[in-house]
C-alpha positions as CSV (number, residue, x, y, z in Angstrom):
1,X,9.2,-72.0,-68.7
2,X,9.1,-75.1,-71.3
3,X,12.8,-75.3,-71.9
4,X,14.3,-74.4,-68.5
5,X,14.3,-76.5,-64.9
6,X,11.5,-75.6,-62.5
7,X,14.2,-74.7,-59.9
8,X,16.3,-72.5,-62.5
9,X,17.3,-68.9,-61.7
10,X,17.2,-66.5,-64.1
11,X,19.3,-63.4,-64.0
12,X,18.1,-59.7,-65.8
13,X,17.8,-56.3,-65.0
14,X,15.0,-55.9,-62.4
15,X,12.5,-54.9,-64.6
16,X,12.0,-58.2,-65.9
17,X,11.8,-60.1,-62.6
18,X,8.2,-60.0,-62.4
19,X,7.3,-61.3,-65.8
20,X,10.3,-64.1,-65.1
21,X,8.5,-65.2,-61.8
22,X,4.6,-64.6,-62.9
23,X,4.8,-65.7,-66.7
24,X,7.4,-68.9,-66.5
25,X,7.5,-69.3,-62.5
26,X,10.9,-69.3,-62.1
27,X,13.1,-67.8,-59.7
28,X,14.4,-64.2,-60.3
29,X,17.4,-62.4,-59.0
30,X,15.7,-59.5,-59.0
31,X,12.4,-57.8,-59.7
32,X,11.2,-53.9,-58.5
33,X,10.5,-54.8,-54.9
34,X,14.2,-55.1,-54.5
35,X,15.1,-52.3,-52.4
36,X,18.7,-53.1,-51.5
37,X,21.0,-50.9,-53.8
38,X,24.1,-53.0,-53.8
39,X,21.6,-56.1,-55.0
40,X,20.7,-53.9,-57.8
41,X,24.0,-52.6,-58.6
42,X,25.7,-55.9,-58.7
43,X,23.2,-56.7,-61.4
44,X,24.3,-53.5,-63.1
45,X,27.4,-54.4,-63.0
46,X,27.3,-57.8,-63.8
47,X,25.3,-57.1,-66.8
48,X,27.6,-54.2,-68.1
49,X,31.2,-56.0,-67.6
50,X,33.4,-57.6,-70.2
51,X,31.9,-61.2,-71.4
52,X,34.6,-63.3,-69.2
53,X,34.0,-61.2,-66.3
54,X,30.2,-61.3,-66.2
55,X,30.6,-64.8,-66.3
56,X,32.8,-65.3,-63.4
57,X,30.1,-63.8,-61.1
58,X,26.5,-64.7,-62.9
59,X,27.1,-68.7,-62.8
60,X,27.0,-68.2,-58.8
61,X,24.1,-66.5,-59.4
62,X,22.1,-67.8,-61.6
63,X,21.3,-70.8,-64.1
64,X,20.1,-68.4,-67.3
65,X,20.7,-64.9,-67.5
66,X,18.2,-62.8,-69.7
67,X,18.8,-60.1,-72.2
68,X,16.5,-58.2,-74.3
69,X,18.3,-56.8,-76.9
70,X,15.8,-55.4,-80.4
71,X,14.3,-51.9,-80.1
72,X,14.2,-48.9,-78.7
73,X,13.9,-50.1,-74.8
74,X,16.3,-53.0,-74.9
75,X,19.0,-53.9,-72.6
76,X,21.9,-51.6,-75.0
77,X,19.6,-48.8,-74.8
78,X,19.6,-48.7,-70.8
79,X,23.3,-49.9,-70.4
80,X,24.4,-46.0,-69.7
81,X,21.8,-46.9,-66.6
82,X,22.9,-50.1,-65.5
83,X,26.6,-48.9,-65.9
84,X,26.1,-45.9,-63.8
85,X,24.1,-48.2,-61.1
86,X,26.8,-50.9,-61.1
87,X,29.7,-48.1,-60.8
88,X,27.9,-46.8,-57.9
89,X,28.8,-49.7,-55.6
90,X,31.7,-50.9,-57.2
């Protein structure tokens, strides 16, 4: 919130997009109330593809894009989920 625009977007799996908009007010891509799947599962996808790939689609997305990566629950831990979500769609 101190280091980013107030009009940035931040892209992360949806679990985050609550803490993103409540804790640092900024604009999420997603958080849980997004119920459209293929929302979700560009996300997935976008977050699970090669580094030059990912990039291609996120800057149209967003400004910032969010990864927690350091225990147990991180972003690598649930990328089997986020793979399978983003392979649903795509």
């Amino acid at each position: 919130r101190d280091k980013t625009p107030e009009d940035a977007r931040v892209m992360a799996w949806w679990d985050y997009g609550y803490q993103i908009t409540g804790i640092a007010n900024r604009t999420s891509v997603a958080d849980g109330n997004t119920w459209n799947h293929e929302h979700i599962a560009t996300l997935g996808r976008i977050l699970t593809a090669p580094q030059e790939e990912a990039h291609s689609y996120a800057r149209h997305l967003a400004d910032y894009v969010l990864v927690w990566a350091g225990g147990g629950g991180d972003d690598l831990a649930k990328s089997p989920h986020l793979a399978r979500i983003g392979n649903s769609v795509f």
